[in-house]
C-alpha positions as CSV (number, residue, x, y, z in Angstrom):
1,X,54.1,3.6,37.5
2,X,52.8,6.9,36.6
3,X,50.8,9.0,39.3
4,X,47.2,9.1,38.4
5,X,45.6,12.2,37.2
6,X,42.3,11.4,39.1
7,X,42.1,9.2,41.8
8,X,38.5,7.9,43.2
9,X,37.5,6.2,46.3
10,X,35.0,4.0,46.1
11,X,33.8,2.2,43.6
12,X,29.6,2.5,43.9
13,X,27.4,4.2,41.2
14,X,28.7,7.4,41.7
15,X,32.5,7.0,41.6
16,X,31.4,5.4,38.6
17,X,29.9,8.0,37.2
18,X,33.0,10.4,38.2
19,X,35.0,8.3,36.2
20,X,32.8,7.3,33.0
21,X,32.2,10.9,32.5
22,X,35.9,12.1,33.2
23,X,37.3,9.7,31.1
24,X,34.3,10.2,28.0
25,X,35.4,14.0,28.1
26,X,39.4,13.6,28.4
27,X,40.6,9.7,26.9
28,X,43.8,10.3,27.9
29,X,43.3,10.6,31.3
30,X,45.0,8.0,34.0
31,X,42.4,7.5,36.6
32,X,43.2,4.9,39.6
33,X,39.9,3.7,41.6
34,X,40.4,2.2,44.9
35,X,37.8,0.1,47.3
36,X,38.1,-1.0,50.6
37,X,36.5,-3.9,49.7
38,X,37.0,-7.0,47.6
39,X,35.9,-8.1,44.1
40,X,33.0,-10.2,44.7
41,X,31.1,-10.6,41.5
42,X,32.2,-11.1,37.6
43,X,32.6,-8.6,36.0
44,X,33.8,-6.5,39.0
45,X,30.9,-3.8,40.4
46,X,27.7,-5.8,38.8
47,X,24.9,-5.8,40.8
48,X,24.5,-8.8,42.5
49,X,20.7,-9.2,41.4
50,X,21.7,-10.5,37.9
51,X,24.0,-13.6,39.2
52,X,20.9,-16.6,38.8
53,X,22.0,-18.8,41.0
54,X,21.3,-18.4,44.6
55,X,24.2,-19.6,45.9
56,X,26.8,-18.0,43.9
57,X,24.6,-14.7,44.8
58,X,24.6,-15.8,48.3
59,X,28.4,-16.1,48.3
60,X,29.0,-12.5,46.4
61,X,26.8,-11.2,49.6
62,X,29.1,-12.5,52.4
63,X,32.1,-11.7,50.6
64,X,30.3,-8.2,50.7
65,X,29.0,-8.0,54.3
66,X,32.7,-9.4,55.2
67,X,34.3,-6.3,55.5
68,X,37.5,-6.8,53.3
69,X,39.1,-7.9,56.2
70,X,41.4,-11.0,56.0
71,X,39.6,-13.4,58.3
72,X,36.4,-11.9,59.1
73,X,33.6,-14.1,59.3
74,X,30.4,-12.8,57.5
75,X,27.5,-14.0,58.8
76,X,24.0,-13.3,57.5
77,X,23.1,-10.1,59.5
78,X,19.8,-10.0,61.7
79,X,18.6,-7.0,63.1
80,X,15.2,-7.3,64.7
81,X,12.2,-5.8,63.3
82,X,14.1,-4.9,59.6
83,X,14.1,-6.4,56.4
84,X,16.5,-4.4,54.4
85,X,19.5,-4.6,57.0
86,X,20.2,-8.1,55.7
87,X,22.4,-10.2,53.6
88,X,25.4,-8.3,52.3
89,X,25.7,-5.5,54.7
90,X,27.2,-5.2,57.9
91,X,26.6,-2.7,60.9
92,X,27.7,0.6,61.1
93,X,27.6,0.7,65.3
94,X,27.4,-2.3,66.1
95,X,24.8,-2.5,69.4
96,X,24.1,1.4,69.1
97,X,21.2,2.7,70.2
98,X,19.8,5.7,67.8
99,X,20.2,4.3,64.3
100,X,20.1,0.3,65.2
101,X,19.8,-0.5,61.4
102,X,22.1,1.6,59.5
103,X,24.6,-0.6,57.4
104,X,27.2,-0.9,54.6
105,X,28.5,-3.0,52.1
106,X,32.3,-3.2,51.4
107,X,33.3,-4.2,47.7
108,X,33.4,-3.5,44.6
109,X,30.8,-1.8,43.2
110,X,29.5,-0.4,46.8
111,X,26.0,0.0,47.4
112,X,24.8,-0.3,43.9
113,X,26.4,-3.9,44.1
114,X,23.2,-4.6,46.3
115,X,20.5,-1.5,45.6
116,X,16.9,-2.3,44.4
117,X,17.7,0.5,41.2
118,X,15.1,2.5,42.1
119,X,15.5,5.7,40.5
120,X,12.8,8.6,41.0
121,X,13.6,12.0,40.2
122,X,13.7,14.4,43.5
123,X,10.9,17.5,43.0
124,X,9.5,20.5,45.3
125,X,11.4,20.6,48.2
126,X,13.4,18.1,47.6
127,X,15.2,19.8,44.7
128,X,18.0,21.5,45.8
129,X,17.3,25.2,45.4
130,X,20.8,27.2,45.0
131,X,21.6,24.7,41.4
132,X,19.8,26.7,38.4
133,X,17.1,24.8,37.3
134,X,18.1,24.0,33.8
135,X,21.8,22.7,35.0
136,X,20.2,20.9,37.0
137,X,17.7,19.5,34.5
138,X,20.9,18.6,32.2
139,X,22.0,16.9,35.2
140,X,19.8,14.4,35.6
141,X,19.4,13.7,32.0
142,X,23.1,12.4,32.2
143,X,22.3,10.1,35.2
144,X,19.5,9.0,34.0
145,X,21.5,7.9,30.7
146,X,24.1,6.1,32.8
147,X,22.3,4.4,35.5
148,X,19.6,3.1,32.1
149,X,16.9,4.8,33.7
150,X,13.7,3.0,32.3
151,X,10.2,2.6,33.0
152,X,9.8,-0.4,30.4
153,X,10.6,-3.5,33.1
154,X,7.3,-3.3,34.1
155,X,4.7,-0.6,32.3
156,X,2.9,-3.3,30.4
157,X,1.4,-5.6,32.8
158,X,-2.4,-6.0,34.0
159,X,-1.4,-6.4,37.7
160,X,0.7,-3.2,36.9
161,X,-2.4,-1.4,36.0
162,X,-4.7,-3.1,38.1
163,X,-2.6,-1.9,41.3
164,X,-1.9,2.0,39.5
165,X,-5.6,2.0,39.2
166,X,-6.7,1.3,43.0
167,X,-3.8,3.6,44.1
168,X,-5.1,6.3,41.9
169,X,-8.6,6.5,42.8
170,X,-7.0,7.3,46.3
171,X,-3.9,9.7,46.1
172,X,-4.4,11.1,42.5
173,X,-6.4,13.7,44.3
174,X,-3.3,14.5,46.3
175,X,-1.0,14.7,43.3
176,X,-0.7,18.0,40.6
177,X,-1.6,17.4,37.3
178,X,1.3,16.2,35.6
179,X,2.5,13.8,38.4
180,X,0.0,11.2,39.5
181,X,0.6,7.4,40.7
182,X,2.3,5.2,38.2
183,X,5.3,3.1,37.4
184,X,8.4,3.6,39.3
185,X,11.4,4.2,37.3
186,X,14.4,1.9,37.6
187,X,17.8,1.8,36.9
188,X,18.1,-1.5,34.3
189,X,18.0,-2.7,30.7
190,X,15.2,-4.7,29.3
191,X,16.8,-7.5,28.0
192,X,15.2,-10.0,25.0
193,X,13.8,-12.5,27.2
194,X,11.5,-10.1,29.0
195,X,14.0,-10.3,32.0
196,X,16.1,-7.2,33.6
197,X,19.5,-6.4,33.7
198,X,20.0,-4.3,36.4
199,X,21.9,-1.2,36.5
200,X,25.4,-1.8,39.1
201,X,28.5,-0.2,38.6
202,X,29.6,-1.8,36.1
203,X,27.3,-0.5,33.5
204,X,27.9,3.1,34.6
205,X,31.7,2.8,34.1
206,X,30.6,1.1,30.1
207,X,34.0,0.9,28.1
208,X,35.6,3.7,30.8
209,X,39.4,3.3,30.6
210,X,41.1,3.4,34.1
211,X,43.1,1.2,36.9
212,X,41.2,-0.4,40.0
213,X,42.7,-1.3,43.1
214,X,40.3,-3.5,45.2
215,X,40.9,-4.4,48.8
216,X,42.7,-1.4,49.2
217,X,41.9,1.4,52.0
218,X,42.0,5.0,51.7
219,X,43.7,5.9,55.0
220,X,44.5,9.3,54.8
221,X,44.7,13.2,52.5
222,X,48.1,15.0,52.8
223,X,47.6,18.3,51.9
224,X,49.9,21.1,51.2
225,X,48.5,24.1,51.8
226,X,45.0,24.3,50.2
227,X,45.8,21.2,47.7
228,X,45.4,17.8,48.3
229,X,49.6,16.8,47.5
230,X,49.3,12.9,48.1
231,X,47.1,10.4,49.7
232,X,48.0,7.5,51.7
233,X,46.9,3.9,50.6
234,X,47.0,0.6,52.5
235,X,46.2,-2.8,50.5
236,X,44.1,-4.8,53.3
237,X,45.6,-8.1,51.8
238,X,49.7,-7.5,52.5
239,X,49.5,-4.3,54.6
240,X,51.5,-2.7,52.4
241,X,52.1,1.2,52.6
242,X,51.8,3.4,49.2
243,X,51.6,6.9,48.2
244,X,49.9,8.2,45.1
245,X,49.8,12.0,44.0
246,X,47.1,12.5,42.2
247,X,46.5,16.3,40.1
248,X,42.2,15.4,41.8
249,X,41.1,13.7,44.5
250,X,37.9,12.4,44.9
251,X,36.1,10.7,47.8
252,X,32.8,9.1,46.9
253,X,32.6,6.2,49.7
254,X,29.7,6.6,51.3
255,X,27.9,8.9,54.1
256,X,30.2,7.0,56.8
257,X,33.4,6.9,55.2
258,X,33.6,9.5,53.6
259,X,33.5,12.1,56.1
260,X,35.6,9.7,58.3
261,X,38.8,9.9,56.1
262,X,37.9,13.9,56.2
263,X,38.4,13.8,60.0
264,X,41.2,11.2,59.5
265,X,43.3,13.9,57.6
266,X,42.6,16.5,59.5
267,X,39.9,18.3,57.2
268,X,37.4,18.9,59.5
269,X,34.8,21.8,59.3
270,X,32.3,22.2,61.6
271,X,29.5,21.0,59.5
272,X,31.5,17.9,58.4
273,X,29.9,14.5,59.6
274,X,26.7,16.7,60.8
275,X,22.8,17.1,59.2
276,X,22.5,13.5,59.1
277,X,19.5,12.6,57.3
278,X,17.7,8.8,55.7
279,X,14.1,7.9,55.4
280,X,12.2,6.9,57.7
281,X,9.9,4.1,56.8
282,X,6.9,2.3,56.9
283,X,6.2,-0.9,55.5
284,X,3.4,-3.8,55.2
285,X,3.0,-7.2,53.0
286,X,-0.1,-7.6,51.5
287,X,-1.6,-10.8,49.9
288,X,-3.1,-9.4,47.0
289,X,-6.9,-10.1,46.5
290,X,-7.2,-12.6,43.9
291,X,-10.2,-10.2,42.0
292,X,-8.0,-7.6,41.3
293,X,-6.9,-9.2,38.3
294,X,-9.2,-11.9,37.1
295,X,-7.3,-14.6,36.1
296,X,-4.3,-13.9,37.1
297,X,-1.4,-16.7,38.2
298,X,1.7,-16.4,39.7
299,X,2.6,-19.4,37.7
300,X,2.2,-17.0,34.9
301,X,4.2,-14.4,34.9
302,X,8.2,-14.8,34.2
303,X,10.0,-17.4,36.4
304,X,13.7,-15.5,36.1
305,X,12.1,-12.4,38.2
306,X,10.2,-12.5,41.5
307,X,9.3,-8.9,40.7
308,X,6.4,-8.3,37.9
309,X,5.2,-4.5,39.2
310,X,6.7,-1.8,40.9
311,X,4.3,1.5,41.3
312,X,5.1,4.5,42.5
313,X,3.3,7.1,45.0
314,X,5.5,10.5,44.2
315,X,6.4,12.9,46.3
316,X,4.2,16.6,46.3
317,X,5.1,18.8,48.4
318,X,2.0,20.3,49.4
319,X,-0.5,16.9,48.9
320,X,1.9,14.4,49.1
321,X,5.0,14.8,50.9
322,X,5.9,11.2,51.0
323,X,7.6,8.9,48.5
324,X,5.8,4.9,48.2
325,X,6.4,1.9,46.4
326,X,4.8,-1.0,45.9
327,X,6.4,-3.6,44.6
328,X,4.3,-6.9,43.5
329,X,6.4,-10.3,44.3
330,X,5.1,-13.7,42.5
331,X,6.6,-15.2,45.7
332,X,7.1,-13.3,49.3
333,X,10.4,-14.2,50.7
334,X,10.0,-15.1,54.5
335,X,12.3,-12.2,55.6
336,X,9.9,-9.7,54.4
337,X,7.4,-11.1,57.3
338,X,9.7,-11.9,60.4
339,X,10.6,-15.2,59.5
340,X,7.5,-16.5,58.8
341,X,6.6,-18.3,55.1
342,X,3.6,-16.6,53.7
343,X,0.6,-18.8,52.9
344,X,0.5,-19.3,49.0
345,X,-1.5,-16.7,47.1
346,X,-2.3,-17.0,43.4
347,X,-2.5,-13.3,42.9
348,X,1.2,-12.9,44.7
349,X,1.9,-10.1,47.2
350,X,2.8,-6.4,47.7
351,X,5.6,-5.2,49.6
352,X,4.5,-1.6,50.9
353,X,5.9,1.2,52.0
354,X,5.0,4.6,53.0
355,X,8.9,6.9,52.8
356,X,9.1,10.0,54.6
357,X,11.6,13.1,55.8
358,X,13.8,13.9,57.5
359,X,14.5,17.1,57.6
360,X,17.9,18.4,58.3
361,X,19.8,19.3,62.2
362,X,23.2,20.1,63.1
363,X,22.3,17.7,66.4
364,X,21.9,15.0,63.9
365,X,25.2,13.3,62.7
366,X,28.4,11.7,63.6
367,X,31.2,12.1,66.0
368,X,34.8,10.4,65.2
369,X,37.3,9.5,67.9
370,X,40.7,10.3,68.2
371,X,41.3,7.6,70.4
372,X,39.2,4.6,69.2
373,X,39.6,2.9,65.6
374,X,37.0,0.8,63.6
375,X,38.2,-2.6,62.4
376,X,40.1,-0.9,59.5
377,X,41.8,1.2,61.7
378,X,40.0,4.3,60.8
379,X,38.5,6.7,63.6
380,X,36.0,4.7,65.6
381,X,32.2,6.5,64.3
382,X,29.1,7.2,66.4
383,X,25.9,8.3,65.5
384,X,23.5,10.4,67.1
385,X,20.1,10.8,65.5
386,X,16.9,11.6,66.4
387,X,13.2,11.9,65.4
388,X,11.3,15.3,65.5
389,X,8.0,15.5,66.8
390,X,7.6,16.9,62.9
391,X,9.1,13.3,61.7
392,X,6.8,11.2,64.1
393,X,3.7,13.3,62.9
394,X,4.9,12.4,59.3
395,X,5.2,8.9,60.0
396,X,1.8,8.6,62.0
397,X,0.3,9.9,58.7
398,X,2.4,7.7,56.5
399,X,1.0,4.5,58.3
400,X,-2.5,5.8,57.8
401,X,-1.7,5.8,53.8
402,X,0.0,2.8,54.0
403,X,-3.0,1.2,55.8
404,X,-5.7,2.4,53.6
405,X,-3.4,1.5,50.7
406,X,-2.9,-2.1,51.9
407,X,-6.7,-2.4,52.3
408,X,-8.0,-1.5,48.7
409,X,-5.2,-4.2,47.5
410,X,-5.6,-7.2,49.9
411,X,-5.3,-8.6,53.3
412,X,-1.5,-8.5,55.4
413,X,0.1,-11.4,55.8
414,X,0.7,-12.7,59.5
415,X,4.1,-10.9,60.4
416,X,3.5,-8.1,57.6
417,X,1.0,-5.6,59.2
418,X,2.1,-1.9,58.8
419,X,4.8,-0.9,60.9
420,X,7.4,1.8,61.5
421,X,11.5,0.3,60.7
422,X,14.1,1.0,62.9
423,X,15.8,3.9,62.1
424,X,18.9,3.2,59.8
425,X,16.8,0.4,57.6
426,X,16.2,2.6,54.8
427,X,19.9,2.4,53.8
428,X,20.0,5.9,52.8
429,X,22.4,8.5,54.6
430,X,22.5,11.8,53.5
431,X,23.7,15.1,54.5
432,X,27.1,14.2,56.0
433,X,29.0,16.4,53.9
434,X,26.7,18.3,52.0
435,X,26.3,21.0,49.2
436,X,25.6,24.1,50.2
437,X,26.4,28.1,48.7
438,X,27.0,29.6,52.2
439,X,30.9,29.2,51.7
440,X,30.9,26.5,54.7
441,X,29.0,27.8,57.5
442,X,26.5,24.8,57.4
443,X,28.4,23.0,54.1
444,X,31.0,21.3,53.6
445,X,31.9,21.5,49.7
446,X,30.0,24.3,47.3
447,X,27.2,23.5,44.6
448,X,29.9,21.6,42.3
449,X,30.9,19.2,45.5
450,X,34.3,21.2,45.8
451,X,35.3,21.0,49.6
452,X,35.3,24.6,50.9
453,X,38.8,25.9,50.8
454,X,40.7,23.1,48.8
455,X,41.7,23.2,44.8
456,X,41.7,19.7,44.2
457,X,39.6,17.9,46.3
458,X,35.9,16.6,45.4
459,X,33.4,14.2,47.3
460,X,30.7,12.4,45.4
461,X,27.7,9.9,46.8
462,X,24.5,10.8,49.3
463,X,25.9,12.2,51.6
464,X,26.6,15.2,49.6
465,X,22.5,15.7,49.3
466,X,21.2,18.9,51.7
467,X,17.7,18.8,51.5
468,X,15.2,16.6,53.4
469,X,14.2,14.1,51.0
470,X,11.4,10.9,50.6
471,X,12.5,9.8,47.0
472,X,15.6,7.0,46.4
473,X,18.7,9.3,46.4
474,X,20.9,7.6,43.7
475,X,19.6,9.5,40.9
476,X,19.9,12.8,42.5
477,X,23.8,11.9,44.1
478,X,24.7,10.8,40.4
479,X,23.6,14.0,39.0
480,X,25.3,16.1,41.5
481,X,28.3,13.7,40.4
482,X,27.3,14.8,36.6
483,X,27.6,18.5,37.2
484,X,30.3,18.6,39.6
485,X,32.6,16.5,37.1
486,X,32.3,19.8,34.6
487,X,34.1,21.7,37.7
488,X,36.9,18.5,38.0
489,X,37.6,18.9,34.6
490,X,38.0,22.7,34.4
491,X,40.5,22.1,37.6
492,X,42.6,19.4,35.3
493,X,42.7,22.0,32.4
């Protein structure tokens, strides 16, 4: 077999991107993808939110919380006072203390196997300052064309107005002119029926040509001076041992792993697995007053999607310096409210929730052993993280938007009054090996996600994000992916 040109681990949205926009540019590239995880839905990296039946989905999830390990039992994951930590994931740190939530999924198609496809552009501060504006306009124009950004799912609706219009009348004031409270953006396609597909992997990749290895871990870089000259793979089914040479490696696993095969080959700069950052949350479920739309029935609206609205609070920084959703449900699953079934409601429900910052600190981040390894033999990862008396300000203001929000819309349901999630449950991690243009003082790759120091080696996904950011990151990790595969390709020229 031929040694790949590229090779890409992980297989999430932004390894996807790396490799439908490699492979667009130069056809004749040979371009090996590897996942630690399995194949767990047809075809391989769709998001799990388009398989219909509940069981099959409910299968594709525990073959993703499972870990790719032969024998693991998945079992639905419970963490105490979260709702997003569930189903399909599995624990970082298991037990640990300072981000009790924060969790993964290992397969094919990575996090976007699972995401919700939100997809809001990042502005103000959240922009990352040292990328010229108009690259980094082009940018996201590409992501948004391969994640099928849309606002179409759900612009039309009267609830969808209905709930734009109450939220207006009390942030607009907050908001600049030509950004006010409206309909989120998502990453799907409207299909014929009035249904979504929704944006996974798969779709990014389109007709991309290259070779996937599933099941198969990254274990280690070997590097040759300031190249990356081979890398070390281990297929989790057989334990065998094989070595591929790729001309570029790139590493786009996710905030944990990714820095953890840094450390694992030696490639470790101060910065590296530091400026941990997510979002910390607020959330509340809200039985929607049944006058806010006259007339309206759950019963209604279409039966193949519990979600009909999802409206959008943006981020302005001064006014606003938050990022909400609401997102209206015909039916409230009981793990949105602790367990408990909410009572029925004609007019549905709204799951709320205030996002905030944090803002970036070398204290914040991760520490790798060299004497413990994780279950896939990798160096055993801990977290330390902590709020700022900055963050908790933030978040004491976030509930009190959250709770005068919740109040112009409807009444919480028993088990859904405001509260603050456990750190980790946003699913976001950021920062871990970020951009930066101070040659590696407090980065770890420059503006084109080049590590510092290496030809040949690029990492890809949210942890590659430096600024302290509200919005959903995957737009703003596949753009970064869009303008750093310009740089890859002028490296395999």
């Amino acid at each position: 077999m031929p040694e790949p040109d590229v090779l890409v681990v992980g297989s999430g949205p932004v390894g996807a991107a790396y490799v439908r926009l490699l492979t667009e540019a130069r056809p004749e590239l040979d371009v090996l993808v590897v996942e630690a995880g399995p194949i767990v839905s047809e075809p391989p990296g769709m998001n799990l939110r388009n398989i219909a039946d509940s069981v099959q989905q409910e299968k594709a999830r525990l073959l993703a919380q499972g870990q790719a390990l032969p024998g693991t039992d998945a079992v639905p994951l419970d963490i105490p006072g979260t709702v997003t930590a569930r189903q399909g994931t599995y624990l970082v740190e298991p037990g640990g203390e300072q981000m009790p939530a924060a969790a993964l999924a290992s397969c094919v198609g990575g996090q976007g196997a699972l995401w919700t496809c939100a997809v809001p552009v990042p502005r103000d501060t959240e922009r990352i300052g040292f990328i010229p504006d108009d690259e980094w306009d082009e940018a996201v124009t590409v992501a948004a064309r391969l994640l099928y950004r849309t606002i179409e799912a759900f612009a039309g609706s009267a609830m969808t107005a209905a709930v734009i219009g109450r939220l207006g009348d009390l942030f607009d004031p907050q908001l600049p002119a030509s950004r006010k409270v409206g309909v989120l953006p998502v990453a799907g396609q409207v299909q014929p029926d009035g249904t979504v597909r929704w944006t996974g992997a798969d779709m990014v990749l389109g007709d991309a040509r290259y070779q996937l290895r599933a099941s198969t871990l990254c274990r280690r870089l070997i590097l040759d001076g300031s190249s990356v000259a081979a890398v070390e793979l281990a297929d989790m089914t057989s334990g065998d041992i094989t070595v591929v040479r790729p001309r570029v490696t790139i590493v786009a696993a996710d905030a944990f792993h990714t820095p953890q095969l840094l450390w694992a080959s030696g490639i470790r700069p101060a910065p590296l697995g530091r400026y941990l950052t997510e979002h910390p949350l607020t959330f509340a479920v809200v039985a929607v007053r049944e006058d806010l739309v006259p007339g309206y029935s759950v019963t209604s609206q279409r039966a193949a999607d519990p979600v009909s609205s999802v409206i959008c609070v943006p981020f302005a920084d001064p006014g606003h310096p938050f990022h909400a959703q609401a997102l209206h449900l015909d039916t409230c699953p009981p793990y949105f409210t602790g367990g408990r079934v909410p009572e029925p409601n004609p007019a549905g429900y709204l799951t709320m929730g205030w996002g905030c910052r944090k803002f970036p600190r070398a204290e914040d981040g991760l520490t790798f052993s060299d004497t413990e390894t994780d279950q896939w033999g990798m160096p055993r990862v801990s977290i330390q993280y902590a709020l700022t008396d900055r963050e908790h300000a933030e978040l004491d203001q976030a509930i009190g938007h959250l709770t005068t929000a919740a109040k112009a819309l409807g009444r919480f349901v028993p088990g859904g009054e405001p509260k603050i999630m456990p750190a980790g449950s946003s699913l976001h991690y950021q920062g871990t090996y970020r951009l930066g243009d101070d040659g590696g003082a407090q980065s770890v790759c420059d503006s084109y996600a080049q590590v510092w120091g290496l030809d040949n080696l690029f990492l890809g996904g949210n942890g590659t994000i430096p600024t302290a950011t509200a919005c959903n990151p995957t737009l703003t990790s596949v753009a970064i992916a869009a303008r750093s595969a310009r740089r890859v390709l002028e490296v395999l020229a």
